[in-house]
C-alpha positions as CSV (number, residue, x, y, z in Angstrom):
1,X,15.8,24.1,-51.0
2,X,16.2,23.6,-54.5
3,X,14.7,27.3,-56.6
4,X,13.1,25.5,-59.4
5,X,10.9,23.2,-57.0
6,X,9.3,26.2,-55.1
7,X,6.1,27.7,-56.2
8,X,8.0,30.8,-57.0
9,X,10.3,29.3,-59.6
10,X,7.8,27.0,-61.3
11,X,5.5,30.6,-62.1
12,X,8.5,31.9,-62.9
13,X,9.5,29.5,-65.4
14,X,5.5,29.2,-66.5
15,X,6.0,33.6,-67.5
16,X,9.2,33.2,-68.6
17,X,7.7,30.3,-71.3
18,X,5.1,32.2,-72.4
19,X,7.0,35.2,-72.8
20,X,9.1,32.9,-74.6
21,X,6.3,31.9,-77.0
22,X,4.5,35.7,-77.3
23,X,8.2,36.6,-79.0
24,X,9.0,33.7,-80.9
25,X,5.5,33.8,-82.3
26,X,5.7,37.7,-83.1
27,X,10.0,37.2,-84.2
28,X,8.3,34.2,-87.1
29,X,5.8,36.4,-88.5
30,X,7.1,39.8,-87.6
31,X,10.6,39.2,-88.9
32,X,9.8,38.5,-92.9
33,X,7.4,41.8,-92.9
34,X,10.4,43.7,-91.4
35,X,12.8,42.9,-94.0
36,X,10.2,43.7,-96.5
37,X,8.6,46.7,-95.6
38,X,11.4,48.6,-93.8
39,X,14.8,49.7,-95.0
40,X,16.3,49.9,-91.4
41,X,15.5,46.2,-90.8
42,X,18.4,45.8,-88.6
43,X,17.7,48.7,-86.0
44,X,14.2,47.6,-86.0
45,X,16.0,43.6,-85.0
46,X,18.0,45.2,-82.6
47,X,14.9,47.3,-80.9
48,X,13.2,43.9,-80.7
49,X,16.0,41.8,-79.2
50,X,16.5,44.6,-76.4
51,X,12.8,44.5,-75.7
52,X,12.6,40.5,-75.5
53,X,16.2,41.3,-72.8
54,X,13.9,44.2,-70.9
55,X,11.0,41.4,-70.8
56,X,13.1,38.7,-69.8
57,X,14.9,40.6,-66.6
58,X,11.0,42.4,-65.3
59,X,10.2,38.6,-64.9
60,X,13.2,37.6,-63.6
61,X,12.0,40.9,-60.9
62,X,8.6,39.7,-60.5
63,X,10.0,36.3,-59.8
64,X,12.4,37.5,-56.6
65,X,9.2,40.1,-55.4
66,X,7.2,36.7,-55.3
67,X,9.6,35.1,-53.8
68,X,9.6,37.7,-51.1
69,X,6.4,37.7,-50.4
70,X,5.0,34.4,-50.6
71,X,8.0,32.1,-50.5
72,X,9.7,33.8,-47.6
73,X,6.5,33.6,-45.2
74,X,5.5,30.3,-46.2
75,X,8.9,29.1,-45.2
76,X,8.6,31.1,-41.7
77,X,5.4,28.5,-41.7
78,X,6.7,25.9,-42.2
79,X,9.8,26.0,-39.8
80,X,6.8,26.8,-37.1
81,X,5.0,24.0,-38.1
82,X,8.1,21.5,-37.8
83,X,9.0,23.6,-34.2
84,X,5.8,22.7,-33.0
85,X,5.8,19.3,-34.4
86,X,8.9,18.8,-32.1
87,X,7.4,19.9,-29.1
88,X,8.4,23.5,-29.1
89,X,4.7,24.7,-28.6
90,X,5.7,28.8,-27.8
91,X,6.9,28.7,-31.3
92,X,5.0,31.7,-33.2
93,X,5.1,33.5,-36.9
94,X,5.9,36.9,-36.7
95,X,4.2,38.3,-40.1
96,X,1.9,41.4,-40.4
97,X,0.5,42.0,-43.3
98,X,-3.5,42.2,-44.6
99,X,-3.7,39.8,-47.3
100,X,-4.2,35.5,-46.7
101,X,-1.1,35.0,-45.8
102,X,-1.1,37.4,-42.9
103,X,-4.5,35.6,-42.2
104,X,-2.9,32.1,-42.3
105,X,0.2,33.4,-40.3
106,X,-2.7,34.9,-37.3
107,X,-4.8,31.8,-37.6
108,X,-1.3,29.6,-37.4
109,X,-0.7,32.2,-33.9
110,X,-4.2,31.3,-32.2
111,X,-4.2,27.7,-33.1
112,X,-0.3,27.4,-31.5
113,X,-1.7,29.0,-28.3
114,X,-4.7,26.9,-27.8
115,X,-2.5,23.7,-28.7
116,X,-0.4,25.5,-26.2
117,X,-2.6,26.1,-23.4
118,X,-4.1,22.5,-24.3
119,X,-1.2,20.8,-23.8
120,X,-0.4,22.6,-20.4
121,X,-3.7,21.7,-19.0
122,X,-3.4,18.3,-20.3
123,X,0.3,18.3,-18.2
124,X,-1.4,19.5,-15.2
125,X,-3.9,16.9,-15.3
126,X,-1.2,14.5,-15.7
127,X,0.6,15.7,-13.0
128,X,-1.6,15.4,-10.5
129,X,-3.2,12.5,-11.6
130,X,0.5,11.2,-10.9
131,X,0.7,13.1,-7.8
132,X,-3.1,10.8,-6.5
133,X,-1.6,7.8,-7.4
134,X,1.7,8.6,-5.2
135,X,-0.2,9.5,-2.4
136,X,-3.0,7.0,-2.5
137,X,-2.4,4.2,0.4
138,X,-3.9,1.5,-2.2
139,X,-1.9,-0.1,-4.8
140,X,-3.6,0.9,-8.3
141,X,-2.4,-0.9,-11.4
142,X,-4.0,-0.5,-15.0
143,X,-3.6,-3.7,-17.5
144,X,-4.5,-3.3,-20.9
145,X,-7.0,-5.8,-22.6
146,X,-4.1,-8.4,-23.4
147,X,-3.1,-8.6,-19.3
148,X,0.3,-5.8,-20.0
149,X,0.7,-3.5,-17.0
150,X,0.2,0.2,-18.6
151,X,-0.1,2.2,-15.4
152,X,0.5,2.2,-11.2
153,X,1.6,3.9,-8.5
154,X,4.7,3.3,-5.8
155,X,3.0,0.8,-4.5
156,X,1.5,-0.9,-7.3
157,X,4.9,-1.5,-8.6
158,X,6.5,-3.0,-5.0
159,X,3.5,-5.0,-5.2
160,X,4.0,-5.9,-8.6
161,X,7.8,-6.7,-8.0
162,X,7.4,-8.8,-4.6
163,X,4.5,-10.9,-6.8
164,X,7.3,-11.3,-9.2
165,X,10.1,-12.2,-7.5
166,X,7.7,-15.1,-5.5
167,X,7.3,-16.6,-9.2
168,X,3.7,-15.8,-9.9
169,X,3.5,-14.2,-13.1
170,X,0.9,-15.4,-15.7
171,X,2.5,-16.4,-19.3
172,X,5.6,-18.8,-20.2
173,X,9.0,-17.9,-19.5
174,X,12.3,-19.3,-20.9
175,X,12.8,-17.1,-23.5
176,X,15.1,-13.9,-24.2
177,X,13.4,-11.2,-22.2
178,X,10.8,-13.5,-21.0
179,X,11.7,-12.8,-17.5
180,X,11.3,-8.9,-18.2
181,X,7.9,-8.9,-20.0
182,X,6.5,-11.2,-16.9
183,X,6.9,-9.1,-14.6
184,X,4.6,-6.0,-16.4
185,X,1.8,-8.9,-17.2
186,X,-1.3,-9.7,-14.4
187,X,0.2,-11.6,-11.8
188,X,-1.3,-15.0,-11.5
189,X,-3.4,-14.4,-8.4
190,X,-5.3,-11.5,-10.4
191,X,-5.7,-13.4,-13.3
192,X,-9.1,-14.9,-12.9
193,X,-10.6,-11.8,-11.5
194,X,-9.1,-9.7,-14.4
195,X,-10.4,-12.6,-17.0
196,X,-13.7,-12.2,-15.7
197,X,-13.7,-8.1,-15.8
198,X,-12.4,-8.6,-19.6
199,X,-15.0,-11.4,-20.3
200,X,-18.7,-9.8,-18.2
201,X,-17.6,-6.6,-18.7
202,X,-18.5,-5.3,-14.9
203,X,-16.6,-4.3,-11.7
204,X,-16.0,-7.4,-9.9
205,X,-14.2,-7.0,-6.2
206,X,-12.2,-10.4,-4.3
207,X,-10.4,-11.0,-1.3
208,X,-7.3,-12.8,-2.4
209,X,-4.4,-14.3,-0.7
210,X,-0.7,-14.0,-1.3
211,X,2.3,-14.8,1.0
212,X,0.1,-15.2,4.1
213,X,-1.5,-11.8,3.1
214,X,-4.8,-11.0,2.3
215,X,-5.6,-8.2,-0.6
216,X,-9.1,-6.8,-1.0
217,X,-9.1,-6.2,-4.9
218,X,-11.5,-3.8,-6.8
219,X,-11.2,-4.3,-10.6
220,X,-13.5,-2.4,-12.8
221,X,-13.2,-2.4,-16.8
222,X,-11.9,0.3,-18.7
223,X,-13.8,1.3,-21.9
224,X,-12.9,3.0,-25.7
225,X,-15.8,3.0,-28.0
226,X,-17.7,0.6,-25.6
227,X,-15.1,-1.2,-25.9
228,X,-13.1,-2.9,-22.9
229,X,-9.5,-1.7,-24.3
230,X,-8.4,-2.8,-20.8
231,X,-9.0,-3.0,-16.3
232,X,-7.8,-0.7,-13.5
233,X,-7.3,-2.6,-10.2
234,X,-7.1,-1.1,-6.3
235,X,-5.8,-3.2,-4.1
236,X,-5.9,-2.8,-0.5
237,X,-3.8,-5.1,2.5
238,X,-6.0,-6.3,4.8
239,X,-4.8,-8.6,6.7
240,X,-5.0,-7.1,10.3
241,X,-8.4,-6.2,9.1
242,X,-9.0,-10.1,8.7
243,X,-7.0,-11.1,11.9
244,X,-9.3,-8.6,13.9
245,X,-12.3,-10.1,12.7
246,X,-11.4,-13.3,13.1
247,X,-10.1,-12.3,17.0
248,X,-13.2,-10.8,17.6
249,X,-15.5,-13.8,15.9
250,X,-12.4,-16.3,18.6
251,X,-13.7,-13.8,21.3
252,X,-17.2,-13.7,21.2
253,X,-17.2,-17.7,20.5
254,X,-14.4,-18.3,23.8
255,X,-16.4,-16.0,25.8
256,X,-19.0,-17.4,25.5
257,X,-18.3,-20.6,26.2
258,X,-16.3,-19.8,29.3
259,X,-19.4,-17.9,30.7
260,X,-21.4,-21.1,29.5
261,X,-19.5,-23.5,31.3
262,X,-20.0,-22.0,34.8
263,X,-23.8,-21.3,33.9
264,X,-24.1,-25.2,32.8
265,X,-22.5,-26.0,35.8
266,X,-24.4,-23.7,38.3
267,X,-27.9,-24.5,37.1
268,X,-27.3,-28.7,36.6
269,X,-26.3,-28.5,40.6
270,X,-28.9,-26.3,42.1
271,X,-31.5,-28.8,39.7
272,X,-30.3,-31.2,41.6
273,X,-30.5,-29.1,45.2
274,X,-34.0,-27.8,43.6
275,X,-34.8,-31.8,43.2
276,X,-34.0,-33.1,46.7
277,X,-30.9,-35.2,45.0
278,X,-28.6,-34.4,48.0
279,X,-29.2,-37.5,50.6
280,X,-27.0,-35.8,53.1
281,X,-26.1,-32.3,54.4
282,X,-22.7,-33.2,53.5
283,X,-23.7,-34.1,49.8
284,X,-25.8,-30.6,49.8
285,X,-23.1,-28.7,51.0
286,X,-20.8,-30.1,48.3
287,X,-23.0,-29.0,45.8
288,X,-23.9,-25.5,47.2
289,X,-19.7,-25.3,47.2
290,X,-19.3,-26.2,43.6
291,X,-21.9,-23.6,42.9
292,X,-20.4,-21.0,45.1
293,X,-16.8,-21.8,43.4
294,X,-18.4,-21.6,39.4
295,X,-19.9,-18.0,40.4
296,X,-16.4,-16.9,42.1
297,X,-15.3,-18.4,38.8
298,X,-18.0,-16.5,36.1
299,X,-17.4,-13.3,38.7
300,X,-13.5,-13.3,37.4
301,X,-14.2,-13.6,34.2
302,X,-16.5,-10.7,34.4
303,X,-14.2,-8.8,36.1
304,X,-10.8,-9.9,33.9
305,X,-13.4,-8.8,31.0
306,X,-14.0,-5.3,32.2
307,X,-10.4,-4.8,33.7
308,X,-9.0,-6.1,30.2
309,X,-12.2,-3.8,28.2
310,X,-10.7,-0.4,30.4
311,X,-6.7,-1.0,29.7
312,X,-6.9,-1.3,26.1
313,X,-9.6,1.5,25.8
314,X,-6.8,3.9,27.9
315,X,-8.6,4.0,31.0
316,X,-6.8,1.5,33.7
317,X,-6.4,3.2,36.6
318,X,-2.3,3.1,37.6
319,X,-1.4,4.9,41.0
320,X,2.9,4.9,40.3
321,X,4.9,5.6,42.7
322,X,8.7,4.1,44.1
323,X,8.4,1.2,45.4
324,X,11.0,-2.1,46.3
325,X,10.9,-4.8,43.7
326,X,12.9,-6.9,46.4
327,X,10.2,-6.9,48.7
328,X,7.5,-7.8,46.1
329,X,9.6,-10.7,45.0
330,X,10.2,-11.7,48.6
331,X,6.1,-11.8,49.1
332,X,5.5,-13.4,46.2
333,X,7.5,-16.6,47.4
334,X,6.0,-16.1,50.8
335,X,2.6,-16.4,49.0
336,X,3.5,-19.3,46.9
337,X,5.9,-21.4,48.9
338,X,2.8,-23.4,50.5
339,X,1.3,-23.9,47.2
340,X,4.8,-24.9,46.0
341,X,5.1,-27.6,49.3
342,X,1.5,-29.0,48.2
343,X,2.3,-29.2,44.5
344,X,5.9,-30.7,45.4
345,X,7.5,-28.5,43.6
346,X,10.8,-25.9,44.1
347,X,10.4,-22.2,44.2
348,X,13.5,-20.3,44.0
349,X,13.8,-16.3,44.2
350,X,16.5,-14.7,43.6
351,X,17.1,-10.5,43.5
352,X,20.3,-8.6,44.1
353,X,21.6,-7.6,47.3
354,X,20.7,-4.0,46.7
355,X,17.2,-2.4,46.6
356,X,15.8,-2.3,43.2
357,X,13.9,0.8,43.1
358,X,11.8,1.5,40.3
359,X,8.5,3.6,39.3
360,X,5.5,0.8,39.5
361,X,2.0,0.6,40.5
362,X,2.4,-2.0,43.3
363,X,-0.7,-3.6,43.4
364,X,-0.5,-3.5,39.4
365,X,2.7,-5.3,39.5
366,X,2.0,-7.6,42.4
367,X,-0.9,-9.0,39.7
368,X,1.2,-9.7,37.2
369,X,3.6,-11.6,39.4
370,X,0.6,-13.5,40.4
371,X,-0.6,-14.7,37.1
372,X,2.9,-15.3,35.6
373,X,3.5,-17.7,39.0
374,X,-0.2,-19.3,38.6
375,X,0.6,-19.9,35.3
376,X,3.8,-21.9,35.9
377,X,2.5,-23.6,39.0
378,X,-0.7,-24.9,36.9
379,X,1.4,-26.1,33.9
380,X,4.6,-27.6,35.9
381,X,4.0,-31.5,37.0
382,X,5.2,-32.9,40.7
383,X,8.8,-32.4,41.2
384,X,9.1,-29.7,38.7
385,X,11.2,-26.4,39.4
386,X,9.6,-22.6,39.4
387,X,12.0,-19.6,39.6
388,X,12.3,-15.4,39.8
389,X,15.3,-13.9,39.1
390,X,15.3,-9.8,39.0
391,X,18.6,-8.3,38.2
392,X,19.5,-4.8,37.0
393,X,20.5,-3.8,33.7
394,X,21.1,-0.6,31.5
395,X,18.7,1.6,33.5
396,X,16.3,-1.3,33.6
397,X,15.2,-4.0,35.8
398,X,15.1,-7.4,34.2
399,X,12.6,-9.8,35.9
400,X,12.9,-13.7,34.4
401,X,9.2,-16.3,35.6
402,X,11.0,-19.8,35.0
403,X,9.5,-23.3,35.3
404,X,10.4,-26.6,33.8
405,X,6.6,-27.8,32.6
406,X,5.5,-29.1,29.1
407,X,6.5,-26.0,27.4
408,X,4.8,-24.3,24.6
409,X,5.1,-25.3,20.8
410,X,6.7,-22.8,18.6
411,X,3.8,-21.5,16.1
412,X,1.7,-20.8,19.7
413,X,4.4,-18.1,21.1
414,X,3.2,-15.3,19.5
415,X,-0.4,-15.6,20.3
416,X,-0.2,-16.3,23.6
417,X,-0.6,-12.8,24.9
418,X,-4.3,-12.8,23.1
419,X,-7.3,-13.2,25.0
420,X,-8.5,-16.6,25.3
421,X,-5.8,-18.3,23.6
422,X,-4.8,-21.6,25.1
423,X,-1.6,-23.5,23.4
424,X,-2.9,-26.6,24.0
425,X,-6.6,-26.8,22.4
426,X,-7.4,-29.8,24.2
427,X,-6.2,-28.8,28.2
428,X,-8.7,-28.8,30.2
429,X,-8.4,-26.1,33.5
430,X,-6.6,-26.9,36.1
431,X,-7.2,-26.0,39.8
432,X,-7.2,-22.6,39.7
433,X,-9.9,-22.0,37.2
434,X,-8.3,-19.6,34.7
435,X,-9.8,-17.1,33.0
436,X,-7.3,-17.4,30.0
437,X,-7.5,-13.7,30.1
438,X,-4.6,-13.4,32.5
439,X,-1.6,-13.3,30.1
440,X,-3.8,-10.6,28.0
441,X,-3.9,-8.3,31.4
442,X,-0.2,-8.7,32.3
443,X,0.8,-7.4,28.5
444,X,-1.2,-4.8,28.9
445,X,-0.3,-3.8,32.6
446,X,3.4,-4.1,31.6
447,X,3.1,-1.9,28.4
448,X,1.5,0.8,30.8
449,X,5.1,0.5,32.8
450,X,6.2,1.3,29.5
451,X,8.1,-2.1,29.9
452,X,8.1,-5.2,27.3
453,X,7.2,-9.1,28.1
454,X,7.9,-12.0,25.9
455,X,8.0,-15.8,26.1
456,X,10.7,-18.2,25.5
457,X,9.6,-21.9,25.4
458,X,10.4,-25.8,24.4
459,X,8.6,-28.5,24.6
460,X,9.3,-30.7,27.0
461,X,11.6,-28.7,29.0
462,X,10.0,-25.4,30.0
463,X,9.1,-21.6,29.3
464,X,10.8,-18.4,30.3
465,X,8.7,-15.2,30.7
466,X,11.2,-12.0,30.7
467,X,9.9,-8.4,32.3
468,X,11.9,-5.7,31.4
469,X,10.8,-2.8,33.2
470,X,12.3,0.8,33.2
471,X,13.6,2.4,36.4
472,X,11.8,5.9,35.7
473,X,9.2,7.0,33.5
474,X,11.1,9.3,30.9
475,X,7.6,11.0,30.3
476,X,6.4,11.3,33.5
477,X,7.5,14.8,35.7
């Protein structure tokens, strides 16, 4: 640093002129009395000159012991100052002395320890602030009051990106950059819930859907000042939550129109018993057998109700053991093959030479077998073909339920195994009276083999069901 612009060399230069002007003064009026009053002028001169030289070089002293003790320390300050300014916040001044500048140099020590401790705690915070927002299972996203992302969490960010990538950001795009700044602006699906935080100035909460997806959103306003400066948003995926309800509200609704029907049908007969409508014995026995058949019919739903109710609560009752999937086969087409003669249909069954042994409940099995076979005899037409087929493969048995009816469409495969569901909404039962439970029960008699059951189907041509069951239980002793 340049001498003359420090404190110490502008007081040095203030002494040094006004010692300057002290000897001029006294050399302009001493000088002429000198010369006359004294006959050794000259000694007296040269006395003078050496005490203007002694002057001169104390102040040049004083000047360096100034610098030493207020320059020096004040510099020490400074640099501190600038460390700290930089981020360096265990920067301290090591000066001990009693006067203010020891003062300032122990107030500069306490006020670098609180900014210290300060900006640890405000780190902590930060941290594990940071360290919520990773482990929170909701997507949390902060916009500021013009609609910029300025905060979120894992994943708010996938969120973010997957919104992006689908083309729903709010704002034009074309530009340089455009693309970039998009994708860090409220998405266009939050846009009128974050509008309407920004403009009533409350928490406002929406279900929203995205991608076949449904987001429960929770947007409440941030404030500055009683200002809104900007929103923080949690959002939540629920979509199975949605699906449940809505299977539950299909179940409660099918239910009860399956019980209804048998009810309607029950009561309007025996009214007509109760009324003497029947002319003959034969007509009242025909009605006292439709009754009789719509309570065998409410009795199975009851009990496909409870059986389903007890296997997906964990409490079916399964009594494994070894048993010969050949011979089950081989009494299913027993049990059928009259059925198939009166429907005019062929029933093939084919199983490999060799005994397939596996762990099963039998009576469990035999069940499924049963509904899989009802289900293709009711939905094959005259002159149609049903077929089994159990083979073994990779420690498994794989069992095949084939017919050639009117198939099943596509979008209805995967909710065929839910209770109730019929891929047709407008086919009416058939012979057997279904429950429409009966797929329901075989998934989850088959998943307590600790086997796996799916459908194949085309319209027009047929649907395959395929069993594969394992030979053993790995966790069973």
């Amino acid at each position: 640093m340049d001498f003359w612009r420090t404190l110490v060399g502008k007081l040095w230069l203030t002494i040094i002129g006004l010692v300057a002007c002290v000897l001029l003064t006294l050399g302009l009026f001493l000088l002429p009395y000198i010369d006359t009053n004294f006959t050794n002028s000259d000694a007296i001169k040269r006395l003078f000159t050496y005490v203007s030289i002694i002057g001169f070089t104390m102040t040049t002293f004083f000047a360096l012991f100034l610098l030493t003790k207020i320059t020096q320390p004040m510099q020490q300050l400074i640099q501190a100052t600038d460390a700290i300014r930089k981020g360096k916040y265990d920067t301290r001044v090591a000066l001990h002395t009693s006067d203010e500048i020891g003062q300032l140099a122990s107030a500069f020590n306490h006020m670098a320890e609180e900014l210290e401790r300060n900006i640890q705690s405000l780190q902590l915070e930060k941290e594990q602030m940071a360290s919520v927002l990773r482990s929170m299972g909701d997507a949390v996203i902060t916009f500021d009051k013009q609609g910029n992302m300025i905060l979120h969490n894992p994943l708010g960010e996938m969120i973010m990106d997957s919104w992006h990538k689908t083309g729903w950001e709010h704002g034009e795009q074309g530009e340089d950059g455009a693309d970039a700044t998009a994708a860090s602006r409220v998405p266009e699906p939050l846009y009128p819930l974050f509008e309407r935080v920004i403009r009533e100035r409350q928490e406002e909460s929406s279900n929203i859907h995205v991608k076949q997806q449904v987001w429960a959103v929770n947007m409440t306003p941030l404030y500055s000042a009683n200002d809104v400066h900007g929103t923080v948003s949690v959002l939540r995926n629920v979509t199975e939550e949605v699906r449940t309800e809505k299977m539950l509200r299909d179940f409660v609704a099918n239910a009860s129109h399956e019980i209804r029907t048998p009810l309607q049908m029950i009561q309007g007969y025996s009214e007509a018993l109760l009324d003497g409508m029947a002319s003959s014995k034969e007509e009242s026995d025909e009605l006292v057998q439709v009754i009789y058949e719509e309570s065998l019919r409410m009795s199975r739903l009851v009990q496909d109700l409870l059986d389903l109710s007890r296997m997906e609560a964990g409490h079916m009752d399964m009594s494994f053991g070894e048993m010969k999937l050949n011979e089950l086969i081989e009494r299913m087409y027993r049990k059928f093959s009259v059925r198939a003669k009166e429907r005019e249909l062929k029933l093939d069954a084919g199983c490999q030479p060799t005994p397939l042994l596996i762990e099963a409940d039998t009576d469990r099995l035999e069940q499924v077998f049963t509904n899989l076979l009802d289900n293709a005899f009711r939905h094959t037409p005259a002159g149609g073909q049903v077929a089994v087929q159990a083979v073994l493969k990779d420690e498994q048995v794989k069992v095949t339920f084939t017919d050639t009816g009117a198939g099943i469409p596509q979008e209805d495969l995967p909710h065929i195994f839910e209770r109730f569901y019929k891929a047709d909404k407008a086919r009416v039962r058939g012979e057997s009276g279904g429950t429409g439970l009966g797929l329901a029960i075989v998934r989850n008699i088959v998943e307590a083999h600790h086997g796996t059951i799916h459908a194949d189907s085309e319209v027009g041509k047929g649907t395959t069901f395929t069993l594969m069951l394992p030979l053993r239980h790995t966790d069973r002793v």
